[in-house]
N, C-alpha and C positions, 0 to 999 in steps of 0.2 A: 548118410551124406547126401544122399539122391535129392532128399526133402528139403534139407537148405537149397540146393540149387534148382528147385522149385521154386523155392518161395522168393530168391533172388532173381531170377529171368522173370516170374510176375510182375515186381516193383520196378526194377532197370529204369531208369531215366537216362533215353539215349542222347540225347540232347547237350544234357551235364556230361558226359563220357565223352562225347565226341569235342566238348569244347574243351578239356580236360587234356586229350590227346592231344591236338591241334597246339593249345596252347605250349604245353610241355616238349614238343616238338618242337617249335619255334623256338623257347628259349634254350635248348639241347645245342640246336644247331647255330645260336648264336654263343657260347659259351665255348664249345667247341672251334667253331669257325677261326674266333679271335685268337685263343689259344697255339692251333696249328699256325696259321698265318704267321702271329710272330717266331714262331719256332722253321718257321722256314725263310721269313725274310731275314731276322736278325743276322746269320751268316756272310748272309750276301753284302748285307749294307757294313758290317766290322771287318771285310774280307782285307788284308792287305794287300800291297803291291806285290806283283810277283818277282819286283826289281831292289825294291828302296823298301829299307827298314822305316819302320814309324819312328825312330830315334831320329830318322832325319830330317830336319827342314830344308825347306826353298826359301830363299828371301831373296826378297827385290824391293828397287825405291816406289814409293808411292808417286804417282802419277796424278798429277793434277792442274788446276789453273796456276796456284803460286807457281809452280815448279816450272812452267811453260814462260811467261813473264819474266822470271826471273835468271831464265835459258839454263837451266839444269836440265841436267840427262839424265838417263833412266841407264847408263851405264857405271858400272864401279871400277873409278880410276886404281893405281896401283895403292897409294897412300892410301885410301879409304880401306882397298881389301886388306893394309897390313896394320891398319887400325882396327879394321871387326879380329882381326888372327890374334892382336895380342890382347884383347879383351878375355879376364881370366875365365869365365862364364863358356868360353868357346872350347871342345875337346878336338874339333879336325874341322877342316873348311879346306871345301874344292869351289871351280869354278864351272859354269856354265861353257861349253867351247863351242860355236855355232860354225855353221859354213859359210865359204864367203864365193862360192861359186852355185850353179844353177844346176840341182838335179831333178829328175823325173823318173814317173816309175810306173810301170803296169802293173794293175793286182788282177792276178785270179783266182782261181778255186779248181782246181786237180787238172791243170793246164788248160782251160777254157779263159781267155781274157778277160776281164767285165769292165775295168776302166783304165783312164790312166790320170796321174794327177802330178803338179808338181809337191816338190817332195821338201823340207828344211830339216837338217838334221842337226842334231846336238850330240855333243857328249859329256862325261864327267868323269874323273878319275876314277879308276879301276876298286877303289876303298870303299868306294859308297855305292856297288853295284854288289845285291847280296843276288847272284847265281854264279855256279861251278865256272871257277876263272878257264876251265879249259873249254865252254862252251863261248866263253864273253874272251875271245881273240882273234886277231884278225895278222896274219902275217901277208907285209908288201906283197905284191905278184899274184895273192891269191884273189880269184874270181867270187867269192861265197863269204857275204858280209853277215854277222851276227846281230839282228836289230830288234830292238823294244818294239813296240807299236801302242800308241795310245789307244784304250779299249773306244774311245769315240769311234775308231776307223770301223772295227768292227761290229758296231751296236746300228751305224748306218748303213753297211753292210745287209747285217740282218735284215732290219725296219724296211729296206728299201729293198736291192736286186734280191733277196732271198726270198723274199714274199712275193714280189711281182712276177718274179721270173722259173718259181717254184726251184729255186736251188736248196742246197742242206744249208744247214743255219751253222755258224761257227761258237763251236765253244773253245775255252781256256785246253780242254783234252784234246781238241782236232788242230791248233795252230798249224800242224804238218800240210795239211788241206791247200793251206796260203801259197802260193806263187808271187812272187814279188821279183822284175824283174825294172833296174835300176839303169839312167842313161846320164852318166856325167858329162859336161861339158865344159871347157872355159882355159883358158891363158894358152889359147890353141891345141888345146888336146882334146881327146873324148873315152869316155872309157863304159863297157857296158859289163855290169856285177850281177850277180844273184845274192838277193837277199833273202835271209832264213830267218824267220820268226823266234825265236827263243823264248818271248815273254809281254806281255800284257801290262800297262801302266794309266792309272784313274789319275795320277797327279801331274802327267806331263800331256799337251797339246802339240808336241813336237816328237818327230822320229829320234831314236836312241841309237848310237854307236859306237864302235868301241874307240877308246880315246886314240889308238894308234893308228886306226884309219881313220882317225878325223884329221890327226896330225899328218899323218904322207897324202890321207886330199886335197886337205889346205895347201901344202907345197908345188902340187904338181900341179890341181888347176887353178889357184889365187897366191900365186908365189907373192906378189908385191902387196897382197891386201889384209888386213890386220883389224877385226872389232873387236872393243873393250867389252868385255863380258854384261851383259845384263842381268843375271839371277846367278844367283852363289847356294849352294848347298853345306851344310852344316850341322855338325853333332856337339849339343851343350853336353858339358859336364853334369849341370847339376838343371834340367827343364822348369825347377822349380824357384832357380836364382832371379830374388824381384828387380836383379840389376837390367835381365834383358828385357822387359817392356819396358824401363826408361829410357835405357840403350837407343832401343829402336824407335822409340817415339821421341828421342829429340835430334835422331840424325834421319829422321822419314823414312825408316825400312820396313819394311812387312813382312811378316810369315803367312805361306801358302794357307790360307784359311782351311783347305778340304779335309782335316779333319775337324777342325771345329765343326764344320757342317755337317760331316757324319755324327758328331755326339750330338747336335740339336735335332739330326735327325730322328736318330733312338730314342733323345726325352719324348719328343711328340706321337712316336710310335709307341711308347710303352706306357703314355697317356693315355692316348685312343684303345690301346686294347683293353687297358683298365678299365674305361666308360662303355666300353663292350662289354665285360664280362661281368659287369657290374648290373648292364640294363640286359642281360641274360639270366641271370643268378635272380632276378630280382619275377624278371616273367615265369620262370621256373618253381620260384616259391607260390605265384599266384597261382600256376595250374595246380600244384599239389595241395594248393587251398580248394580249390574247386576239387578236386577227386577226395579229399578228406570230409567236404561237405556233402559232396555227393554218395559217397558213404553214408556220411551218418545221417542222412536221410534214407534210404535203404534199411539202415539196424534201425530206425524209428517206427518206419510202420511197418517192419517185422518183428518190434519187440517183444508183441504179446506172444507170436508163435516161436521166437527165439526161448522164451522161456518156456514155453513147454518142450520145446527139443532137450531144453537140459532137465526138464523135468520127469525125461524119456533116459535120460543117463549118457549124451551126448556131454562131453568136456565143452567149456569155453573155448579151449584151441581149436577144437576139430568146429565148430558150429564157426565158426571166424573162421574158419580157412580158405573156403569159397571165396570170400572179398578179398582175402591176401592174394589167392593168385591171379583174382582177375586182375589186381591191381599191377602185379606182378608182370604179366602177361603186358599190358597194356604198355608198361616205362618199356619191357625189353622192345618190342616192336617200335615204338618211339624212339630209343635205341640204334634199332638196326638201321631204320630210315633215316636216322640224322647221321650217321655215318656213313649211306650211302650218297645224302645232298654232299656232303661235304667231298665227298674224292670226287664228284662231279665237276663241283665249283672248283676243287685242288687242283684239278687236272689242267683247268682252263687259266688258271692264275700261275702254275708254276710255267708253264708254254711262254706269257708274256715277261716274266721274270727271266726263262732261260735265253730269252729276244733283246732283252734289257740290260743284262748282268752278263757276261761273256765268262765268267766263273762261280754259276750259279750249280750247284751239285745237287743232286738228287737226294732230299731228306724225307727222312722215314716218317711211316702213318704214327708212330708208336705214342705220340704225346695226344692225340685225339683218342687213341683206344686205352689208354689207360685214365684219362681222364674221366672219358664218356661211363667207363666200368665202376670207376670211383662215385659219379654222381647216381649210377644206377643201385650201385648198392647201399649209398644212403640214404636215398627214396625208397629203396624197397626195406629198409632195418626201420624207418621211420613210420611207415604204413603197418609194417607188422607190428611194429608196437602201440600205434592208435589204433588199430584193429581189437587186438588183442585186450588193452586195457576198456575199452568197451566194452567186450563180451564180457570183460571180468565184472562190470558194473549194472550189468545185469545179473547177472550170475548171484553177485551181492543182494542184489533187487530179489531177487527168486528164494534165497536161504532166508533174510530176513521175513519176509511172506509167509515165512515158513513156521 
């Protein structure tokens, strides 16, 4: 065996090997890369609300020049709301309930203040809030309000005082962290609450509360004041009845787009990863065109002494086996290092995802090492068999000679 790998380290063309590596590295880590990326954004971008089922929608009137012109409001009169209710297509509908007095509120972070902001709160019936109804209540007199918070507050949070000011970053597990302290005002009263985070919302722009301190709010600081709701939430019967786009497009309602934007967001992301893994797969076959070539130029101008090794009583396997494990040797090492670019680069993209996403969780290496193990061993089952089926063509070469 000595004597192959003799006659192998003579010919080596380092040149071919090293552009072989390089290459196959590069398409390793782009195959991979794509791969893990969507197996950990996917999560984030399909995550629900941690309030509102996907069953439910928002809808509100479309806002435009007609509507302005024509002095239409963006509120739903009673007759309207009991015209979408008796629409058969509809299985529950609540209403949007806003305040009608001025609140305010300090946020901090484990009692250190960071700002203060004025505050509009909402509520919706107890039906269409999917958390433990014993954490979503609020009884009179008490000081400790139960509230939603749009991940927005958070995510600028992050981006901003967390970063500048070197504080922890808040996730969807640390809500506890939040201080929120509350200053009502209005119909000559004032009242100052502590609010407790419970939960996180991507479809609402407005603080969340529960309907029964929205109703004894309303009374105590806006006794005399009363708005017509402007967004109504609702559960169809059947989401597939072609009654409600005509419905809503001839009396101008809309539903909350944000999931339609999350499903175009996933076509265009599970596009791009496809034209990734596609111009990886595709560089990955060129390197192992270059290491197959580089090969068989090797067993070319060792052919003469390849056959006398078998003419020595060396097998085709054993005289082939040198270039199996260089080859061998060469994908794992390619391998190891594209595995290690990659938790580099993972390291640094889940950090702005966990900045971005306020319930972005920790997913596992496992779809890059299983993947990466799958392309290794069928680069290295493909090499051993152009390896091997060459020596055997010699070998053939040699008996007929014979």
């Amino acid at each position: 065996m000595n004597l192959v790998w003799k006659l192998l380290r003579k010919h080596i063309s380092l040149p071919q090997f090293i552009g072989f590596f390089f290459a196959n590295l590069f398409g390793m880590f782009i195959v991979l890369l794509g791969i893990q990326f969507y197996h950990d954004i996917v999560p984030v971008l399909s995550a629900e609300d941690s309030f509102m089922k996907s069953d439910f929608v928002i809808v509100s009137k479309k806002i435009g020049t007609a509507n302005t012109i024509s002095g239409r409001t963006n509120s739903f009169s009673n007759e309207e709301l009991q015209d979408i209710e008796s629409q058969k297509f509809v299985n529950k509908l609540g209403v949007f309930t806003s305040t009608n007095y001025k609140a305010e509120a300090y946020m901090g972070i484990n009692g250190s203040r960071l700002f203060n902001s004025e505050l509009f709160f909402e509520s919706v019936p107890d039906d269409f809030i999917d958390v433990p109804l014993d954490e979503w209540k609020y009884q009179e007199g008490s000081h400790e309000v139960p509230i939603i918070l749009p991940r927005t507050y958070i995510s600028m949070y992050n981006f901003g005082f967390a970063q500048n000011k070197q504080l922890p970053k808040i996730s969807e597990g640390l809500m506890g962290m939040i201080d929120i302290d509350i200053f009502i005002r209005g119909n000559g009263a004032n009242e100052t609450l502590k609010g407790r985070v419970i939960g996180l919302s991507n479809r609402l722009n407005s603080v969340l509360v529960p309907q029964t301190f929205m109703d004894w709010s309303n009374r105590r600081f806006a006794a005399n004041e009363s708005n017509a709701p402007t967004r109504i939430i609702m559960e169809f019967a059947n989401p597939a009845d072609e009654n409600i786009a005509t419905y809503f497009e001839e009396n101008g309602y809309e539903i909350d787009n944000g999931n339609l934007n999350t499903e175009k967001t996933m076509y265009f992301l599970k596009t791009m990863v496809m034209l990734v893994l596609i111009v990886g797969l595709v560089i990955s076959a060129l390197s192992f065109y270059i290491l197959l070539l580089s090969i068989y130029l090797l067993v070319q101008k060792n052919s003469t002494k390849l056959k006398n090794l078998m003419l020595m009583g060396y097998t085709p396997q054993q005289v082939g086996r040198p270039y199996q494990l260089l080859t061998l040797i060469l994908s794992f090492l390619v391998l190891l290092i594209a595995w290690g670019m990659l938790w580099q680069v993972r390291s640094y993209y889940l950090d702005v995802l966990e900045t971005m996403f306020t319930d972005a969780k920790d997913s596992t290496f496992k779809p890059a090492v299983l993947v990466g193990l799958l392309l290794f061993v069928i680069v290295s089952l493909l090499n051993y068999g152009v390896i091997l089926r060459k020596m055997l063509r010699i070998w053939h070469l040699k008996t007929d000679n014979e």
